[in-house]
BANU-477329 format. One record per residue (C-alpha): y, x, z; residue in three letters. Coordinates in steps of 0.05 Angstrom, whole numbers, plus 32768, in hexadecimal, padded with zeros to 4 digits. Each point is the difference from the previous one (the first is absolute). Layout:
N
<atom><north>Y</north><east>X</east><up>Z</up><aa>ALA</aa></atom>
...
END
This chain:
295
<atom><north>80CB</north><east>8005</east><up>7FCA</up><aa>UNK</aa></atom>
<atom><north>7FD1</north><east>8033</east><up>7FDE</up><aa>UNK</aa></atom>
<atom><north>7FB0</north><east>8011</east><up>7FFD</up><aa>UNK</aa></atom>
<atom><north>7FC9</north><east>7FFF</east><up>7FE9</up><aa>UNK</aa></atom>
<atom><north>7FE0</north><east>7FBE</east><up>7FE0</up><aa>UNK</aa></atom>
<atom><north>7FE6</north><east>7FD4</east><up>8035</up><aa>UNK</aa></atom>
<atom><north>802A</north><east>8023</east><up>8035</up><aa>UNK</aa></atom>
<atom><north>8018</north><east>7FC3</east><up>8022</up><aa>UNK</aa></atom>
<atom><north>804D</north><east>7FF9</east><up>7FE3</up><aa>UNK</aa></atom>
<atom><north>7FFA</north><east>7FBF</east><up>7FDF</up><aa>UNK</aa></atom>
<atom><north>7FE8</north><east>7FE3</east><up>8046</up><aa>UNK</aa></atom>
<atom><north>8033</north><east>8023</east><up>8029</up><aa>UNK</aa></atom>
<atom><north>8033</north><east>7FEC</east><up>7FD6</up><aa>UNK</aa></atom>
<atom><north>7FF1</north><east>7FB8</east><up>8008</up><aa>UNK</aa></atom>
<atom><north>7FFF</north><east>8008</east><up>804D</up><aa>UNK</aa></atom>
<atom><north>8043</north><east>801C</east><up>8005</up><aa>UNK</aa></atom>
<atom><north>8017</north><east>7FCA</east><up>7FD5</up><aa>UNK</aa></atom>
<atom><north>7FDE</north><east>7FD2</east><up>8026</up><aa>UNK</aa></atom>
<atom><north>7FF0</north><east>7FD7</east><up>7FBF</up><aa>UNK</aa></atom>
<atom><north>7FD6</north><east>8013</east><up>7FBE</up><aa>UNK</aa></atom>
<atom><north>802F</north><east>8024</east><up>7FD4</up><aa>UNK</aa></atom>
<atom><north>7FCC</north><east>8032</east><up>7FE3</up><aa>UNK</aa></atom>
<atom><north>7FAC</north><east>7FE9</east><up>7FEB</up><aa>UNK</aa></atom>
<atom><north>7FD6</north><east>801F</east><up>8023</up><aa>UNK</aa></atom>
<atom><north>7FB0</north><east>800F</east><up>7FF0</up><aa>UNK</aa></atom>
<atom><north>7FC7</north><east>8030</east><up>8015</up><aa>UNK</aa></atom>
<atom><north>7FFB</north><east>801E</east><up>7FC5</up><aa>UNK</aa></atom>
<atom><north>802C</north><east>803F</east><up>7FF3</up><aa>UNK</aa></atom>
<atom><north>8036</north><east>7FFD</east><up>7FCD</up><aa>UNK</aa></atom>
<atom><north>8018</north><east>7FBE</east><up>8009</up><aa>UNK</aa></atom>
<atom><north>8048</north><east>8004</east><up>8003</up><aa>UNK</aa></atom>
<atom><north>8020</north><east>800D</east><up>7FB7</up><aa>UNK</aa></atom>
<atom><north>8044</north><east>8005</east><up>800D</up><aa>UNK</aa></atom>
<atom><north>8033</north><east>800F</east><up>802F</up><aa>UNK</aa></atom>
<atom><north>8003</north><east>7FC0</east><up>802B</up><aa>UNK</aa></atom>
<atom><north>8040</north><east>8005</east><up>8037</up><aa>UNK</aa></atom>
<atom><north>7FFC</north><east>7FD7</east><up>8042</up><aa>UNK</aa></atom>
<atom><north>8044</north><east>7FEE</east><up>8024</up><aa>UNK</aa></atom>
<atom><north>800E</north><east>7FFF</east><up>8046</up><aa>UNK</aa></atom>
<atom><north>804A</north><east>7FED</east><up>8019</up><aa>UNK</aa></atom>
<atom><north>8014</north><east>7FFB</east><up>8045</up><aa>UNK</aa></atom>
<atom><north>8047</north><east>7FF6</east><up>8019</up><aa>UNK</aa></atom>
<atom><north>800B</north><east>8049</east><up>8000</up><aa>UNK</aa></atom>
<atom><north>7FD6</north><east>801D</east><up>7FCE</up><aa>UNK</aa></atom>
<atom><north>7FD5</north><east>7FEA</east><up>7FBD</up><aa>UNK</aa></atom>
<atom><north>7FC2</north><east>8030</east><up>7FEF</up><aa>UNK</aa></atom>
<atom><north>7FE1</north><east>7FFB</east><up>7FBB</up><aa>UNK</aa></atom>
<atom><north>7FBA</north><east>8019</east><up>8001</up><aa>UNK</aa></atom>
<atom><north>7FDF</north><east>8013</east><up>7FB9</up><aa>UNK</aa></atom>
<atom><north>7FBE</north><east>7FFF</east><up>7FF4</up><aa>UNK</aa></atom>
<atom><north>7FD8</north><east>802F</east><up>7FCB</up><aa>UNK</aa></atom>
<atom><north>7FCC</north><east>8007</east><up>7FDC</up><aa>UNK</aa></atom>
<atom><north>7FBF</north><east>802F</east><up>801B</up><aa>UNK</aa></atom>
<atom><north>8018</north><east>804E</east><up>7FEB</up><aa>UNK</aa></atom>
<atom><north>7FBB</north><east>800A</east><up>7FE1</up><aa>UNK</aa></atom>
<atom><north>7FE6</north><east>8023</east><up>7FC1</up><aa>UNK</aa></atom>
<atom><north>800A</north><east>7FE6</east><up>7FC8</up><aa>UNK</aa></atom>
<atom><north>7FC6</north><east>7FF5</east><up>7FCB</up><aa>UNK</aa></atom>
<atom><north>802E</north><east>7FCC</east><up>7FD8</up><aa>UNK</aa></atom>
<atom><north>8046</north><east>7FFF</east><up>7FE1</up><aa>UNK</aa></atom>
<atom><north>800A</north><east>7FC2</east><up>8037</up><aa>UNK</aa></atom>
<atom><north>7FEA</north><east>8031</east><up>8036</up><aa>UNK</aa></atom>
<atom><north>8037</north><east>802F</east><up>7FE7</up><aa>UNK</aa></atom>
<atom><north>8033</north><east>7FD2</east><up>7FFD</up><aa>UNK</aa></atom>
<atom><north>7FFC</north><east>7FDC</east><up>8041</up><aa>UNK</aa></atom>
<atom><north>7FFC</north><east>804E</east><up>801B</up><aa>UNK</aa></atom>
<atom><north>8041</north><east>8005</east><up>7FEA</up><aa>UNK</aa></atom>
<atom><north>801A</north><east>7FBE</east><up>8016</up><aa>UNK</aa></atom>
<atom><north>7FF4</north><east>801F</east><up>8046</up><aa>UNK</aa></atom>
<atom><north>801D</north><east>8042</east><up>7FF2</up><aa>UNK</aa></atom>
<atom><north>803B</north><east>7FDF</east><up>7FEA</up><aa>UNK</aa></atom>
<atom><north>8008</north><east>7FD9</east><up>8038</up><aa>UNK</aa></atom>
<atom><north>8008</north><east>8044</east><up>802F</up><aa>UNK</aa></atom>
<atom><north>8044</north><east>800E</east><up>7FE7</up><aa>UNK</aa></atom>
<atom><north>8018</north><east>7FC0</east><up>801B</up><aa>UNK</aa></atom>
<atom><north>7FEF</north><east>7FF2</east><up>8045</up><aa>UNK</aa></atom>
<atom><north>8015</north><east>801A</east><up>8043</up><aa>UNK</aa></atom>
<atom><north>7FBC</north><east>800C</east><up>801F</up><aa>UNK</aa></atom>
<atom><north>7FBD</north><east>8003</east><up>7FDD</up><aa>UNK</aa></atom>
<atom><north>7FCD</north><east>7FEB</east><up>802B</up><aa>UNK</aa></atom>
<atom><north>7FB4</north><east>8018</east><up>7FF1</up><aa>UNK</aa></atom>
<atom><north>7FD0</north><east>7FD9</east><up>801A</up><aa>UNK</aa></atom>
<atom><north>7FB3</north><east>8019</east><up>8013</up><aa>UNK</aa></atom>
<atom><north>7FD1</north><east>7FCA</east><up>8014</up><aa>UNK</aa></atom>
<atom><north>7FDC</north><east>8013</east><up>804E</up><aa>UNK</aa></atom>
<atom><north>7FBD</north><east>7FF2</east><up>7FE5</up><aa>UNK</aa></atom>
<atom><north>7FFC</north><east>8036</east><up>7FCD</up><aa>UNK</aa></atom>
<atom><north>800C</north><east>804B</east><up>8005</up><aa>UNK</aa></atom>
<atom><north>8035</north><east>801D</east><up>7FE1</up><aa>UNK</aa></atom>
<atom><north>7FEA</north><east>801B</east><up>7FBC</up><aa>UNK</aa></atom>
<atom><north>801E</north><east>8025</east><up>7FC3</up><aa>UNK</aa></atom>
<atom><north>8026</north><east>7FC0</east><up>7FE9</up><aa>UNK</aa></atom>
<atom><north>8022</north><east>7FFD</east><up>803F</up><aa>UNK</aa></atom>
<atom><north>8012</north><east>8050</east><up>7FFB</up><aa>UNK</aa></atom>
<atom><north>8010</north><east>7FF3</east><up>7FB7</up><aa>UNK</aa></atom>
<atom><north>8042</north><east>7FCD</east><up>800A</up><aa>UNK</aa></atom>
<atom><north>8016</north><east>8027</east><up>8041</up><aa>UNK</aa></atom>
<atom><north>8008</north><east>803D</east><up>7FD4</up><aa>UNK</aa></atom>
<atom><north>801E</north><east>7FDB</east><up>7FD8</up><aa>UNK</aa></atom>
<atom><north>803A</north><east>7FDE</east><up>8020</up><aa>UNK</aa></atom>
<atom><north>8004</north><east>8044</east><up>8028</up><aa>UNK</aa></atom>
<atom><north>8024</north><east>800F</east><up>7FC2</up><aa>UNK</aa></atom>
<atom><north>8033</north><east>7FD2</east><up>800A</up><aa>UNK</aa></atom>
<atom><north>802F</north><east>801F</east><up>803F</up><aa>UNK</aa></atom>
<atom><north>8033</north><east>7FCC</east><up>800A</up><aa>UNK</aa></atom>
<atom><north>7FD5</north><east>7FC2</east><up>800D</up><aa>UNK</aa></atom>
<atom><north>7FE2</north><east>7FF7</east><up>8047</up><aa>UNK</aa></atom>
<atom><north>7FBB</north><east>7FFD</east><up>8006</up><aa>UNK</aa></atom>
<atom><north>7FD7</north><east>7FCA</east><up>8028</up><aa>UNK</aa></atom>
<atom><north>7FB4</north><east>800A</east><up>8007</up><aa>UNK</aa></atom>
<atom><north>7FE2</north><east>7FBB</east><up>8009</up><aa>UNK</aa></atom>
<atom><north>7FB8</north><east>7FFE</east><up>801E</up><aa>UNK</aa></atom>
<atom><north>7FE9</north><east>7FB3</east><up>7FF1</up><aa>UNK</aa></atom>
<atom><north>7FD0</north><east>7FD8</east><up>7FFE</up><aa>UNK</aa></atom>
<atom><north>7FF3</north><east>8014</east><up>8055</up><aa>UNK</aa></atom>
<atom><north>7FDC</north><east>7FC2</east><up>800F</up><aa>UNK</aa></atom>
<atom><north>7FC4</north><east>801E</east><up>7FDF</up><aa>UNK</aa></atom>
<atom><north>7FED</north><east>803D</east><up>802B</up><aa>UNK</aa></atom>
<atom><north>7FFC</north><east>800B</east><up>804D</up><aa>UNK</aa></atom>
<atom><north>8032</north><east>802B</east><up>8025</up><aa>UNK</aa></atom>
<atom><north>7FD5</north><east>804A</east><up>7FFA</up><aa>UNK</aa></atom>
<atom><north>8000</north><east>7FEF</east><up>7FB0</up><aa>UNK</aa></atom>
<atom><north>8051</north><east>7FF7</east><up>7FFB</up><aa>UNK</aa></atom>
<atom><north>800C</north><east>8041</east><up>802E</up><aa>UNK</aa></atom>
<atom><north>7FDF</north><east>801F</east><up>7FC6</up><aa>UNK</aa></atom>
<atom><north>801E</north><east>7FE6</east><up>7FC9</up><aa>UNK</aa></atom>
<atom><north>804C</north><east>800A</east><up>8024</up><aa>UNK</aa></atom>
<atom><north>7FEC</north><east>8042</east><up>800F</up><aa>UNK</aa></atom>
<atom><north>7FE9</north><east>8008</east><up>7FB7</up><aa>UNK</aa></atom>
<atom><north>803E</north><east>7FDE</east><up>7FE6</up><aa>UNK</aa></atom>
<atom><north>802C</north><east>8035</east><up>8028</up><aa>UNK</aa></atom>
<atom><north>7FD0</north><east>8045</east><up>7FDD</up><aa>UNK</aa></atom>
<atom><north>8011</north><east>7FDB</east><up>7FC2</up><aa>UNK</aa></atom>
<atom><north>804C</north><east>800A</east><up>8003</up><aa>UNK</aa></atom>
<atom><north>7FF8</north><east>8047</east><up>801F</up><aa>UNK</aa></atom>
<atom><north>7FD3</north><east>800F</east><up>7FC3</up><aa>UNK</aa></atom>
<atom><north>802B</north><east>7FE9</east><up>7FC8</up><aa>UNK</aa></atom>
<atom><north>8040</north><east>8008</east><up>801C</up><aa>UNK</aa></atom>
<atom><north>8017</north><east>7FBC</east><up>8015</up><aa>UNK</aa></atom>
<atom><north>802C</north><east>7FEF</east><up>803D</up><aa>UNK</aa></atom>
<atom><north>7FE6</north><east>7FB5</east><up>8015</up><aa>UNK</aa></atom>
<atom><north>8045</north><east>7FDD</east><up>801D</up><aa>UNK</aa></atom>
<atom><north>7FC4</north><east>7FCE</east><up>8024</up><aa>UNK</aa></atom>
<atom><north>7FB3</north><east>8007</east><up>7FFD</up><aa>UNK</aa></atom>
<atom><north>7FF7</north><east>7FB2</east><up>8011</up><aa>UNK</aa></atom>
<atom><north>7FB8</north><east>7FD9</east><up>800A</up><aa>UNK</aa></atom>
<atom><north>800D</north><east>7FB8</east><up>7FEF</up><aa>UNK</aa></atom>
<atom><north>7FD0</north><east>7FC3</east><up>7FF4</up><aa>UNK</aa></atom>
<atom><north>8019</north><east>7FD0</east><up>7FC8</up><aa>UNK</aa></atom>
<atom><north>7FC7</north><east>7FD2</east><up>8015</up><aa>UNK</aa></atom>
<atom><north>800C</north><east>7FFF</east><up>804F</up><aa>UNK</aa></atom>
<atom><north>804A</north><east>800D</east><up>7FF9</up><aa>UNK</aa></atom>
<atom><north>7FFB</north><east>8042</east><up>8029</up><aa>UNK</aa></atom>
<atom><north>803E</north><east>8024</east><up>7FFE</up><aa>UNK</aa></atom>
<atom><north>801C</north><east>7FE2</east><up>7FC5</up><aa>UNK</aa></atom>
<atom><north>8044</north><east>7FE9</east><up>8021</up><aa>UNK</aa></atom>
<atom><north>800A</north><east>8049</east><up>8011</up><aa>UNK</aa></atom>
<atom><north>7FF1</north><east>8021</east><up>7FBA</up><aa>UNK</aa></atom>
<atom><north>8034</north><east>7FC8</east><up>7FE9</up><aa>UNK</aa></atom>
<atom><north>8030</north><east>8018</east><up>8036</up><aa>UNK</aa></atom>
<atom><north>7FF3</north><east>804D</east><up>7FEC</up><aa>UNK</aa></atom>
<atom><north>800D</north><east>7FF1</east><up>7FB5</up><aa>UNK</aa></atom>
<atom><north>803F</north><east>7FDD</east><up>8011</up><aa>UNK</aa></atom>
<atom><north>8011</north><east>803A</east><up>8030</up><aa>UNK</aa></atom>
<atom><north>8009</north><east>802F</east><up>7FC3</up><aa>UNK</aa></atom>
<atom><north>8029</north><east>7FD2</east><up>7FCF</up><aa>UNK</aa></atom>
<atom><north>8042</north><east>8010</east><up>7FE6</up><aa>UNK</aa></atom>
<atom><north>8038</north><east>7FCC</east><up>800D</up><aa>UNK</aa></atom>
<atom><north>8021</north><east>7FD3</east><up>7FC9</up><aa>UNK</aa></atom>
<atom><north>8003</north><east>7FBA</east><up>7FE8</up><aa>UNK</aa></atom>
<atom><north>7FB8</north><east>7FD3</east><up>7FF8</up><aa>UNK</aa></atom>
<atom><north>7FD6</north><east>8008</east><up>7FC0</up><aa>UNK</aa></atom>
<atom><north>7FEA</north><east>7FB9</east><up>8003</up><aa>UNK</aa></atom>
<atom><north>801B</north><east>7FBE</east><up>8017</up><aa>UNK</aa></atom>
<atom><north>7FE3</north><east>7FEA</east><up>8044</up><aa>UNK</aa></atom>
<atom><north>7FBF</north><east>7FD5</east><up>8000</up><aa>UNK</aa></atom>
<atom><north>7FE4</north><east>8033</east><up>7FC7</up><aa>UNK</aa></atom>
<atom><north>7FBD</north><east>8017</east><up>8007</up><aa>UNK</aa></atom>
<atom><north>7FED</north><east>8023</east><up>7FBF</up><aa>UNK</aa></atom>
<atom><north>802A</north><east>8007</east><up>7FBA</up><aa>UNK</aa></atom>
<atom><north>7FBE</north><east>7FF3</east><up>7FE4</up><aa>UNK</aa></atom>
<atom><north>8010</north><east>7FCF</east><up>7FB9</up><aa>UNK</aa></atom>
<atom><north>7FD5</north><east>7FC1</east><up>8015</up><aa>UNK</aa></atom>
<atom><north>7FDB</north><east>8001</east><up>7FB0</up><aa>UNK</aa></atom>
<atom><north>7FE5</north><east>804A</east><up>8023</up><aa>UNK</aa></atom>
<atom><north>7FF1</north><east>7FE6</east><up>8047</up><aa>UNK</aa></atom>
<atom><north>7FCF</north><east>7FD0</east><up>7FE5</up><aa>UNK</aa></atom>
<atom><north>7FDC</north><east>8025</east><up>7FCB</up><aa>UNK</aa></atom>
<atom><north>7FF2</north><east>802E</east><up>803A</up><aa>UNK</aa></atom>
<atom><north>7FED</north><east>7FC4</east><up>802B</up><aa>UNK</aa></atom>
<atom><north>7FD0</north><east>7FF2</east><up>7FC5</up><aa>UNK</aa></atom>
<atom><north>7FE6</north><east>8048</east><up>7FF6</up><aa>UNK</aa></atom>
<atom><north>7FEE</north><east>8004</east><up>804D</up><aa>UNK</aa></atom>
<atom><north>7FDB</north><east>7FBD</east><up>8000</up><aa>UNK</aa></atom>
<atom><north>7FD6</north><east>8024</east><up>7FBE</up><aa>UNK</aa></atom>
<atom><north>7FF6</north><east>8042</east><up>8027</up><aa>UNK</aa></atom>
<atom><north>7FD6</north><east>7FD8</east><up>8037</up><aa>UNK</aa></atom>
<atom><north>7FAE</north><east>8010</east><up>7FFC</up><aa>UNK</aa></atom>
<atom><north>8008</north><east>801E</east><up>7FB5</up><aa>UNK</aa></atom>
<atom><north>7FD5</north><east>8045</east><up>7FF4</up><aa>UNK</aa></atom>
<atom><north>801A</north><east>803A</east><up>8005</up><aa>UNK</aa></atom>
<atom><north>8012</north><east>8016</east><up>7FB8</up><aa>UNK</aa></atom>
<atom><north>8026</north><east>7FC3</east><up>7FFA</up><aa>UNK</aa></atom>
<atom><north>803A</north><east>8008</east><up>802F</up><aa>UNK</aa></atom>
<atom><north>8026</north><east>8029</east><up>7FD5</up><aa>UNK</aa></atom>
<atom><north>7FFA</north><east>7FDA</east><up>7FC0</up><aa>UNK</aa></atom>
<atom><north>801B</north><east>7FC5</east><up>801B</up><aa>UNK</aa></atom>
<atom><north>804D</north><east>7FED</east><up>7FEA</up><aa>UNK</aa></atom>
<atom><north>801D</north><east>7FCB</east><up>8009</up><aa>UNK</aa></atom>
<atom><north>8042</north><east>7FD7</east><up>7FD6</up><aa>UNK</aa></atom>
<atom><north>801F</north><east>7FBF</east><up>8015</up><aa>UNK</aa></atom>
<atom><north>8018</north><east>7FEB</east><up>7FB8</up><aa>UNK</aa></atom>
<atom><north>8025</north><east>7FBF</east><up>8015</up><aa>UNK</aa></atom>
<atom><north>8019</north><east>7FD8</east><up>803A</up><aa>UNK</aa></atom>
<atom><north>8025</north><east>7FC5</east><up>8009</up><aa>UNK</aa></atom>
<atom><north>8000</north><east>7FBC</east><up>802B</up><aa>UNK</aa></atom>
<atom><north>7FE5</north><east>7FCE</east><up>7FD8</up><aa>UNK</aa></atom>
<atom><north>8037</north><east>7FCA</east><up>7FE0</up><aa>UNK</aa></atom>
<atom><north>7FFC</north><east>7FB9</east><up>8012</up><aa>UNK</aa></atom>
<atom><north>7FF0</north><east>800F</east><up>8049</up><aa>UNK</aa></atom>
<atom><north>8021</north><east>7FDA</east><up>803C</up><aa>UNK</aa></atom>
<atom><north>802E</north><east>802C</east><up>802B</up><aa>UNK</aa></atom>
<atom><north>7FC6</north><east>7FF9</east><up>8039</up><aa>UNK</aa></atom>
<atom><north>7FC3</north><east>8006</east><up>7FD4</up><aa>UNK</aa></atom>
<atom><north>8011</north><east>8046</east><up>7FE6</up><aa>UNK</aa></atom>
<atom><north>7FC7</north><east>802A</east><up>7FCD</up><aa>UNK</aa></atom>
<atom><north>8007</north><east>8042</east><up>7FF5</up><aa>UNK</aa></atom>
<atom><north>7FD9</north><east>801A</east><up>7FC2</up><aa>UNK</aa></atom>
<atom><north>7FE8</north><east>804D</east><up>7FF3</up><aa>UNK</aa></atom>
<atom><north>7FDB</north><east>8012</east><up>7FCC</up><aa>UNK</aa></atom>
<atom><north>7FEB</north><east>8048</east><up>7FFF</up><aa>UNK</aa></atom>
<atom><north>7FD1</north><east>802E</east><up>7FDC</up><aa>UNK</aa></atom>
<atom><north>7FC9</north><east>8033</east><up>802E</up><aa>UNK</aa></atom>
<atom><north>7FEE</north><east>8034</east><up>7FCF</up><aa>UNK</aa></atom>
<atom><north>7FCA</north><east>8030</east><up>8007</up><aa>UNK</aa></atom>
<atom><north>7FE7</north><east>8036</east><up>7FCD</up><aa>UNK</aa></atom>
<atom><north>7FBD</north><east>7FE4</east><up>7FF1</up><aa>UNK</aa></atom>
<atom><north>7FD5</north><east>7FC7</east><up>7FE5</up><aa>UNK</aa></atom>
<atom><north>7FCF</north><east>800E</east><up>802E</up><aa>UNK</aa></atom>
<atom><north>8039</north><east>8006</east><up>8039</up><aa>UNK</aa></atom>
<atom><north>8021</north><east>7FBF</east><up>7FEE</up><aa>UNK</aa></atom>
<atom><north>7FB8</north><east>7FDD</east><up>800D</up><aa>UNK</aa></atom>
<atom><north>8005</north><east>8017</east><up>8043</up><aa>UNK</aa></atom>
<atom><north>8049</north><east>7FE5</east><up>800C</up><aa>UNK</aa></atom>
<atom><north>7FEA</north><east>7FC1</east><up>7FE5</up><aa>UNK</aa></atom>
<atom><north>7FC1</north><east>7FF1</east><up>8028</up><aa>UNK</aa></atom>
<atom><north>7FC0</north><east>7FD9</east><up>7FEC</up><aa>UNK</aa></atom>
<atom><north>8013</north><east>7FBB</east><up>7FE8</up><aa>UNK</aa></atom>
<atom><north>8051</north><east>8014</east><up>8011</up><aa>UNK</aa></atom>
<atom><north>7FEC</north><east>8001</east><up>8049</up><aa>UNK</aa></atom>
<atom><north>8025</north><east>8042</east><up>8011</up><aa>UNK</aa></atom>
<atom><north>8037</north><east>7FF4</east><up>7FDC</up><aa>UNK</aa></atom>
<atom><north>800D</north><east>7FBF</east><up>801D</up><aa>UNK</aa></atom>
<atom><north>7FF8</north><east>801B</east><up>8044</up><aa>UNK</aa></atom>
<atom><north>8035</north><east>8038</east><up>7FEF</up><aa>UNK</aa></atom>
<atom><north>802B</north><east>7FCE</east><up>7FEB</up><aa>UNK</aa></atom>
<atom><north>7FF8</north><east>7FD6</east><up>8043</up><aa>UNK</aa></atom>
<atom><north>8010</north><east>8039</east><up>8028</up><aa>UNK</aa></atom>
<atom><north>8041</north><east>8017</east><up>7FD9</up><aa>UNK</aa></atom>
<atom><north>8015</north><east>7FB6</east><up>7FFB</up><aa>UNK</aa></atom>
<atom><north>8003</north><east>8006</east><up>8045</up><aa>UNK</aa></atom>
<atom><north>802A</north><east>8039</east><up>800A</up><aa>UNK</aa></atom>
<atom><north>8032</north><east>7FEB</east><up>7FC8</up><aa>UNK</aa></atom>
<atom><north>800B</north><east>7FBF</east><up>8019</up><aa>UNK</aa></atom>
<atom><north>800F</north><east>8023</east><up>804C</up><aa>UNK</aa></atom>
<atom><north>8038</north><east>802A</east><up>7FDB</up><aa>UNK</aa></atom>
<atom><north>801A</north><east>7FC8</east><up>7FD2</up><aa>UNK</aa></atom>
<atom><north>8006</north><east>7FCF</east><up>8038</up><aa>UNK</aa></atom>
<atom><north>7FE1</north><east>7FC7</east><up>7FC9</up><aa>UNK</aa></atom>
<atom><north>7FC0</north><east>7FEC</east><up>7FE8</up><aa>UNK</aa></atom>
<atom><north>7FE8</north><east>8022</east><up>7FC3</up><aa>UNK</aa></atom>
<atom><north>7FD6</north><east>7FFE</east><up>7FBD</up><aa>UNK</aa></atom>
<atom><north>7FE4</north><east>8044</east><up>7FF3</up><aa>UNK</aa></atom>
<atom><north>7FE4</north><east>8010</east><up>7FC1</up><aa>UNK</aa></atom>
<atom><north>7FD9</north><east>8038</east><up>7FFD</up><aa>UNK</aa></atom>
<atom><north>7FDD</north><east>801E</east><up>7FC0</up><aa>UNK</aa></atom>
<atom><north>7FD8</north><east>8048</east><up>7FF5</up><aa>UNK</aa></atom>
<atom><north>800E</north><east>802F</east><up>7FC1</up><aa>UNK</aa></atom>
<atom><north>7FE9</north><east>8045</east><up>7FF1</up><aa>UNK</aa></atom>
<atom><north>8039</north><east>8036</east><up>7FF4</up><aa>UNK</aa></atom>
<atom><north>7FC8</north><east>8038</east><up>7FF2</up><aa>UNK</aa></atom>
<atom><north>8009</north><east>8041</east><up>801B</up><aa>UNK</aa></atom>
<atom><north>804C</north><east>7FE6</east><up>8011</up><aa>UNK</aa></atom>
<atom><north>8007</north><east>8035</east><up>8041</up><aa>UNK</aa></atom>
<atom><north>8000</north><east>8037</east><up>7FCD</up><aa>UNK</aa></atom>
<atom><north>8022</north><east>7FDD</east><up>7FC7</up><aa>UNK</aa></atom>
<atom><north>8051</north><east>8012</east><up>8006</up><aa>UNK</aa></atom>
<atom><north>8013</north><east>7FB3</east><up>7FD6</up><aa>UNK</aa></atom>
<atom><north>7FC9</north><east>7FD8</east><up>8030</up><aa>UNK</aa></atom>
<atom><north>8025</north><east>8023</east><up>803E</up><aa>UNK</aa></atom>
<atom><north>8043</north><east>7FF3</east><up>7FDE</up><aa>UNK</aa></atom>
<atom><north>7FE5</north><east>7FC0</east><up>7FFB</up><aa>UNK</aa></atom>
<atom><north>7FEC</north><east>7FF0</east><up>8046</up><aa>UNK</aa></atom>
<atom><north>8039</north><east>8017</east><up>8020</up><aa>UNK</aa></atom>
<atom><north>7FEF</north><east>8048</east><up>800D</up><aa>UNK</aa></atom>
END
């Protein structure tokens, strides 16, 4: 799955899962790494990656999650761009087609999401768009699909095209499998969504987050289980880290709340989460912060 940031991927991703594998958020640029979503049936398993937005860069993290997607072309069977209905298609859009134009083996889906959003007359348009685009920058679409993450529209049959084009041989991952996501990763991303919610919108991109330790707690009965996290939100900013935290704590509680939430759904047990905020300044274009935070 490529595009641009706030293209829909995360979302669809999730729907063809049919669980949260991948966070999701309004705010472009929210996925960080490649996050792969696994679908087996009795005669086929599909493993759906997520990427980052192809956007340009105006930090070293921009550059390097450009070329975490980039990367991730060379191995896949089909690379699937996806153009939300309720926006034209733009330069970004003509930007990554040209792009993976360049790469001749690899079929070619064009995804047209996020359908739920426009009325029939406005998604003629953007198909008919989505078709000039290929013409223009030389790609062959394999399938020009609309699909609806959020009303489920057609998202059985882009799972039964992707399957369609994949090579045979043995299962990548053990059955019952829905992401290879490390669970120390899941939930600092679980954490980092619940810290995206209402925040302005020069903060977004300064938030990081690191789970620094997790374990159940000792002296615990079997049946009265307690997780405890305790992770680390950084930002780049004094002023910024005000924000996280909220007059009198009151945000930072609430973020806390809602990723206790979450964590405890994928955990399966109750949990302690302990949440502090520490500036990393300028750590997006600082090569030991990224190293630092995993990027």
């Amino acid at each position: 799955m490529v595009g641009r940031p706030n293209a829909g991927k995360s979302t669809l991703t999730n729907a063809l899962v049919g669980d949260k594998v991948a966070i999701t958020s309004s705010r472009p640029q929210t996925t960080r790494h490649t996050v792969r979503g696994i679908i087996t049936r009795p005669d086929a398993q599909l493993v759906l990656v997520d990427t980052p937005g192809l956007h340009k860069p105006k930090t070293l993290l921009g550059e390097r999650l450009n070329a975490v997607v980039r990367d991730t072309w060379a191995e896949v069977d089909v690379i699937a761009l996806c153009i939300p209905a309720n926006e034209t298609v733009g330069r970004g859009d003509e930007f990554i087609a040209s792009e993976i134009s360049e790469i001749r083996r690899t079929k070619k889906f064009a995804i047209v999401t996020k359908t739920d959003l426009v009325g029939p007359s406005t998604l003629a348009e953007r198909l008919i768009q989505v078709g000039e685009l290929g013409r223009k920058v030389g790609v062959d679409w394999s399938e020009i699909v609309p699909v609806s993450a959020v009303a489920g529209f057609q998202t059985q049959l882009l799972t039964d095209l992707f399957m369609s084009e994949l090579p045979e041989g043995p299962a990548m991952y053990p059955e019952g499998d829905l992401t290879d996501e490390p669970e120390l990763v899941m939930i600092g991303e679980l954490i980092r969504e619940a810290a995206l919610e209402g925040v302005r919108d020069e903060l977004p991109h300064s938030i990081a987050v690191v789970v620094e330790e997790m374990g159940l707690r000792e002296g615990r009965s079997a049946d009265r289980p307690l997780a405890d996290v305790f992770a680390v939100i950084y930002v780049e900013r004094p002023s910024q880290k005000s924000i996280v935290i909220g007059t009198g704590g009151a945000r930072l509680k609430h973020v806390g709340t809602q990723a206790r939430t979450q964590i405890e759904r994928l955990l399966g047990t109750p949990v302690y989460l302990d949440l502090r905020v520490k500036v990393a300044k300028d750590w997006q274009r600082d090569p030991k912060a990224l190293n630092r935070l995993g990027f």
